[in-house]
Steps between C-alpha positions, in 0.01 A plus 500: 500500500227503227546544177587832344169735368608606116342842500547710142658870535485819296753766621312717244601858400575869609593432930389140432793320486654669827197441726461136380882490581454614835234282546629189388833565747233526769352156458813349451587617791212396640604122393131492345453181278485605160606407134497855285450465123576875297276639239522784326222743482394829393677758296745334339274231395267738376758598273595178400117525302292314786212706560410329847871556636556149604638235247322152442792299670419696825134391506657148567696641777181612632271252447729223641622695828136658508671765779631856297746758757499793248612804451354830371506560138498777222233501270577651219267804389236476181300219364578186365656348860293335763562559890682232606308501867187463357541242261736255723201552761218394289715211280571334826146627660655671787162582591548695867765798571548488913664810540535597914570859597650557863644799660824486702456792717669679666788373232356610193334791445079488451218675623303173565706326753291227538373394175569084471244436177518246200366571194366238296508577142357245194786465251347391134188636440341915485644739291836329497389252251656754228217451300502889294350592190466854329187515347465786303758878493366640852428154688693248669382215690673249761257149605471462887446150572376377828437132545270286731796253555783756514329689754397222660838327540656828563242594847487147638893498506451860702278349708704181565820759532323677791414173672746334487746834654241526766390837384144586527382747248487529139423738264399541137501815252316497231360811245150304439310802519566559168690222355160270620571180299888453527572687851133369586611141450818570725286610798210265483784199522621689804194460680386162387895368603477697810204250590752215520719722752315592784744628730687738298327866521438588117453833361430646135622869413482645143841550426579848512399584844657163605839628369451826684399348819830262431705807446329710786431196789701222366509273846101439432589264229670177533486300165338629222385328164472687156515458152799573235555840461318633859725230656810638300404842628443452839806304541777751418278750725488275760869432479583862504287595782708262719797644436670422129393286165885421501414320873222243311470153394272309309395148418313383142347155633294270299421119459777453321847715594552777659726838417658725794600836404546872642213724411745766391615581169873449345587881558764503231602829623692403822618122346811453574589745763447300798189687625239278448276360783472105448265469828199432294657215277599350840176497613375389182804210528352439890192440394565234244728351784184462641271364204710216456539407879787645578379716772750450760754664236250773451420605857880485518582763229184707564588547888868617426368740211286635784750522743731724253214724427487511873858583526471809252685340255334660183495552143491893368138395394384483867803665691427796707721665736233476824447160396769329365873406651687442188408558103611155303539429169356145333790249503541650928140505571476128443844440710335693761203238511765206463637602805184499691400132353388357798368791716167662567304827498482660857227748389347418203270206513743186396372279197397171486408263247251201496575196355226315237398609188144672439224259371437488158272741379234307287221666248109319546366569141154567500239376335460726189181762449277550244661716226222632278657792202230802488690743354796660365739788515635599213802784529514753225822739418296798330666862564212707524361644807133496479376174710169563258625458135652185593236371626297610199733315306524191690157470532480577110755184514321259709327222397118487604501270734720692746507795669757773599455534826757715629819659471807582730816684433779427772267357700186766563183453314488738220183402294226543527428734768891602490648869615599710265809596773630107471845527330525207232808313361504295149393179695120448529322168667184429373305249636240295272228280633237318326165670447285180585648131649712663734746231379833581300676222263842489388377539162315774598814738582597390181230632311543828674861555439449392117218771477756771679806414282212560235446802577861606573500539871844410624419241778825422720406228765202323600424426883177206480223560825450197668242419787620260758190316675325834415757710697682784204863422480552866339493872639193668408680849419564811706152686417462863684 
């Protein structure tokens, strides 16, 4: 026999403990080939003063095993603490969330019998970078961050995904008519991958009639690739569409490790009583069976976890009387699929797994543009509400050699030319641009903000305009 495969573990909190319980007994009895090495997570470490919820010594565990079965967590509430998720996902650059949604009609109850979709989601980068800031006492502001390499690693492993499972259609959602930079980069890697991928059927929808066409006509889709938080989204809706969240899996894959988890939370409110549903850590569990080449083990488990749905042998979260045969608890939910180690769905469409691991998802750097600064915007925490006097006193302000050339509050242009019916907040953009070169320096902006803080005008963050081989890499403002 080969060599055991150490794998790290996190029973985690609230029903955590019980449905990593009943999935451990599972494998074991499954005779998979496994080491387990135990970490604590979560709450009680957050106590313990670590604001990430995992202690230093279990990064070793993690970085030496390089596989993570865990657990869901409680995070507690307020600032100060970190979400555990995100941060062991982007330390380890667990760059792609494969997340697949499947109904098991007429088992489980859904209105979209036949929805079989993946979603795709990227896993370090958009609004999930953390990166907040309050700016002044009415405004907030969180960075979205999209990347040419994370999006491109992130849609050539979707594309390789859907090869390599035979499928033939992928889809991307994407908001770039108005987010045109960072959901415009998304898209236009789309098409120029899709290039290298002629016989998969592509298809671009802007992401909120995508997600209603998911939760309307669901069977039109087969994998789907998205960013962060539309990918986060779409998930949980695709996994309750199908028939529970409580039923779903997911996998955090990247160069280097890999983390298996349900997509549930730790529902502290039923921990304990023997209610909870550990189906999607199993799957979760199956599928890392699978990542590390165990897939005869996985096919195994995943077929006799079919075959007791089959059997109406259900947890309260999915049991219903016209459906169902008998209503389990945890600990005899996974007896029920021990017993059926070794048998096969009669109805629903039996699994199988593929041996080989994916190809290795590499990033081409290109060659770099031509970044010429021509300008600056300067953001300005003044509480009045007339767009005019503070542009009478920035202008007063400015230096002679630039020019105020506009100014936005929350986005719409409010000067000149604003509407007197424009609601403003404290936070003002101005933009400056130089009356005559066309050509900003670094020194320049300095000169500007020293003539501002002159004059008293509270500047709070700077954003420099850049040209890249001619092309503006900034919005030009929501004018009317």
């Amino acid at each position: 026999m080969a060599e055991a495969i150490s794998v790290t573990v996190a029973r985690g909190d609230g029903i955590g403990p019980e449905i990593m319980d009943a999935t451990l007994k599972i494998l074991s009895a499954a005779q998979v080939n496994l080491n387990y090495e135990f970490i604590d997570i979560g709450e009680k470490v957050y106590q313990e003063g670590y604001s990430s919820g995992i202690k230093p010594e279990s990064w070793e565990s993690l970085r030496r095993t390089k596989v993570f079965l865990k657990s869901p967590i409680t995070t507690p509430q307020g600032g100060g603490v970190k979400s555990l998720n995100v941060t062991i996902r982007k330390t380890l650059g667990l760059y792609a969330n494969i997340r697949p949604c499947q109904a098991y009609d007429p088992y489980v109850a859904t209105k979209h019998p036949h929805i079989d979709i993946v979603i795709i989601r990227e896993n370090e980068e958009d609004l999930y970078g953390g990166i907040e800031h309050r700016q002044t006492n009415e405004v907030y502001q969180c960075l979205k961050l999209i990347t040419r390499p994370g999006s491109e690693r992130i849609i050539r492993y979707a594309f390789e995904y859907t090869r390599r499972r035979g499928w033939k259609k992928l889809s991307c959602f994407t908001k770039d008519n108005i987010m045109k930079l960072t959901d415009g980069l998304f898209h236009s890697v789309f098409a120029e991958i899709s290039q290298e991928y002629p016989e998969i059927e592509t298809e671009h929808m802007i992401v909120d009639i995508g997600m209603a066409r998911l939760a309307d006509k669901p069977e039109q889709f087969q994998v789907i690739v998205l960013e962060n938080l539309y990918g986060d989204i779409l998930s949980d809706i695709a996994a309750e569409i199908s028939g529970s969240v409580g039923l779903a899996g997911s996998a955090n894959v990247g160069d280097h490790g890999a983390m298996f988890e349900a997509i549930h939370g730790s529902a502290p409110d039923i921990a304990g009583k023997d209610l909870a549903n550990p189906s999607g850590l199993l799957l979760a569990a199956v599928k890392m069976l699978a990542h590390i080449g165990q897939v005869d083990s996985a096919t195994h488990i995943h077929n006799a976890w079919l075959k007791t749905i089959e059997d109406g042998i259900h947890t309260g979260d999915i049991y219903t009387p016209e459906r169902s045969k008998k209503r389990v608890g945890t600990q005899a939910f996974a007896q029920a699929v021990i017993e059926r180690l070794g048998e096969v769905p009669t109805v629903l469409r039996p699994a199988t797994y593929l041996y080989g691991a994916m190809p290795e998802i590499r990033y081409n750097r290109k060659s770099p543009e031509e970044k010429q600064l021509v300008g600056v915007d300067v953001f300005v925490d003044w509480p009045g509400d007339n767009p005019s006097e503070i542009a009478d006193m920035l202008r007063a302000a400015c230096p002679a050699a630039y020019s105020l050339e506009m100014i936005t509050n929350r986005g719409v242009k409010v000067w000149p030319e604003g509407f007197p019916e424009t609601f403003c907040t404290d936070h003002w953009r101005c933009r400056f641009l130089p009356k005559e070169s066309g050509i900003f320096r670094h020194i320049d902006i300095l000169e500007l903000l020293n003539a501002l803080n002159s004059s008293r005008i509270d500047f709070i963050k700077t954003e420099n305009l850049y040209e890249f081989d001619g092309v503006p890499g900034f919005s030009l403002g929501q004018g009317q």
